[in-house]
C-alpha positions in Angstrom: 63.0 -47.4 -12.3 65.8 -48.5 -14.2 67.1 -52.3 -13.2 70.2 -53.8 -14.0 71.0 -57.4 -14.0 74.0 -60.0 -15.2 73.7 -60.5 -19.1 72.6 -63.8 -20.1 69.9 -63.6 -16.8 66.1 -62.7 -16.3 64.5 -60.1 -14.2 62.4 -62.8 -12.2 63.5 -66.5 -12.7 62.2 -69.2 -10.6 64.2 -70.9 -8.2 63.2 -74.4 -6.8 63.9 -75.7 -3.9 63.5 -79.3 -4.7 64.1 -83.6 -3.8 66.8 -85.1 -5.8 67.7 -81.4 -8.0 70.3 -84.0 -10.4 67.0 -85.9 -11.5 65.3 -82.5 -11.7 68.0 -81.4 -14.6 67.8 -84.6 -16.2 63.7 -84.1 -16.9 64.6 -80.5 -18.2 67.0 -81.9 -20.0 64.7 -84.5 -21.6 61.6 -82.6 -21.6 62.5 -79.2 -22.8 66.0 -79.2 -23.8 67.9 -77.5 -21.1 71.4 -77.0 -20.7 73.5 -76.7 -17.7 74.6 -73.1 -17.0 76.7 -73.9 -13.6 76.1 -76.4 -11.0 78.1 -76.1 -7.2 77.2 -79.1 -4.8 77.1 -79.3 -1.3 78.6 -82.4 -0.9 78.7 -85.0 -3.5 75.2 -85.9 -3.8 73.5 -82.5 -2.9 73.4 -79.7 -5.3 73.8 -76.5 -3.3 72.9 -73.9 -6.4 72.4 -74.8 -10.2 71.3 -73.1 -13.2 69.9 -74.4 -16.2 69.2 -72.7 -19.7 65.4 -72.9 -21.7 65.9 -70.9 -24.4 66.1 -67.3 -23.4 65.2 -68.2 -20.1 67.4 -68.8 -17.1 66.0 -71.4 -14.0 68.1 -71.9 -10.8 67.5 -75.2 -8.2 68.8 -77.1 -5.7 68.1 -79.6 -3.5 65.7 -79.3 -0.3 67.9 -79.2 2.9 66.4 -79.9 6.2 67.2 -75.7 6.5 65.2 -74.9 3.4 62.3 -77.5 2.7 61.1 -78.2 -1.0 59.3 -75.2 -2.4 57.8 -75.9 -5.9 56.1 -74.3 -8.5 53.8 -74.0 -11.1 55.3 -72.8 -14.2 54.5 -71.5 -17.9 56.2 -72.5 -20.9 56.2 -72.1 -24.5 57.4 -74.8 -26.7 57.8 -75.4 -30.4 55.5 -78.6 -30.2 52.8 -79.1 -27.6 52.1 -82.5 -28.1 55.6 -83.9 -27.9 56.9 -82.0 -24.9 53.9 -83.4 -22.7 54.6 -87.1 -24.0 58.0 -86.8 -22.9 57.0 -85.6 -19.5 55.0 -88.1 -19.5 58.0 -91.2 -20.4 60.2 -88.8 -17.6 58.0 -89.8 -14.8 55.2 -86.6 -14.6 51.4 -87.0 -14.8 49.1 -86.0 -16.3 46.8 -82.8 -15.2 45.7 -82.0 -19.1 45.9 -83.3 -22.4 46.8 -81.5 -25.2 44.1 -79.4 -26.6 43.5 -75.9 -28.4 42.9 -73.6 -26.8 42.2 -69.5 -27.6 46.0 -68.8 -27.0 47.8 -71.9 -28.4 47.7 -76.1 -27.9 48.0 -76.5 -23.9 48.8 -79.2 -21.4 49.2 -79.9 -18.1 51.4 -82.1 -15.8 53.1 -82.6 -12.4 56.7 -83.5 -13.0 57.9 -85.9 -10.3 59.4 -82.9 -8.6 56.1 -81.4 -7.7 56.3 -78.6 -9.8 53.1 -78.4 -12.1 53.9 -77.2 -16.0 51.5 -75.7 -18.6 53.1 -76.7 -21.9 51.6 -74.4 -24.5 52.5 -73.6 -28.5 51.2 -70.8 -29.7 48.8 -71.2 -33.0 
């Protein structure tokens, strides 16, 4: 079955319904090293749809609306270094789940970002 899509999008990408989705971008920001695709708000405090950038990988979020509650996620990603990526989840706010360790396919981690979304930080080895 062929499948088209927009360039510069994924096949599946998550979308979060989330609290406070400008706080959200800000931790991607921080943590990973997101950057804003397009953002359109719902008024000027709520973000109505947003997409960020990781990489190759596309994300879109807003914030939870009394209409569409906050649905999170857990969610995979590879980074260039393990270890650093968890401590600044960590200084944005996140917890921990799991410290960095080796693991058969890469250094891992867990945490929950303030969001409630859970992320398994990995570099490959």
């Amino acid at each position: 079955m062929s499948t088209t899509f927009p360039e510069g999008y994924n096949q599946v990408m998550p979308y979060l319904i989330i609290n406070n989705a400008a706080g959200f971008f800000t931790f991607m920001q921080t943590v990973f090293g997101a950057t804003e695709k397009m953002k359109t708000m719902r008024d000027e405090e709520k973000i109505m749809h947003a997409e960020l950038q990781v990489g190759e990988s596309t994300m879109m979020y807003c914030d939870a609306t009394d209409s569409f509650p906050p649905q999170n996620a857990g969610l995979f990603i590879y980074v260039a270094d393990c270890d650093a990526a968890y401590e600044r989840a960590l200084e944005q706010g996140a917890t921990s789940i799991m410290a960095p360790v080796d693991q058969e396919y890469g250094r891992g981690a867990g945490v929950r970002d303030a969001f409630g979304n859970t992320w398994w930080i990995t570099s490959a080895l």
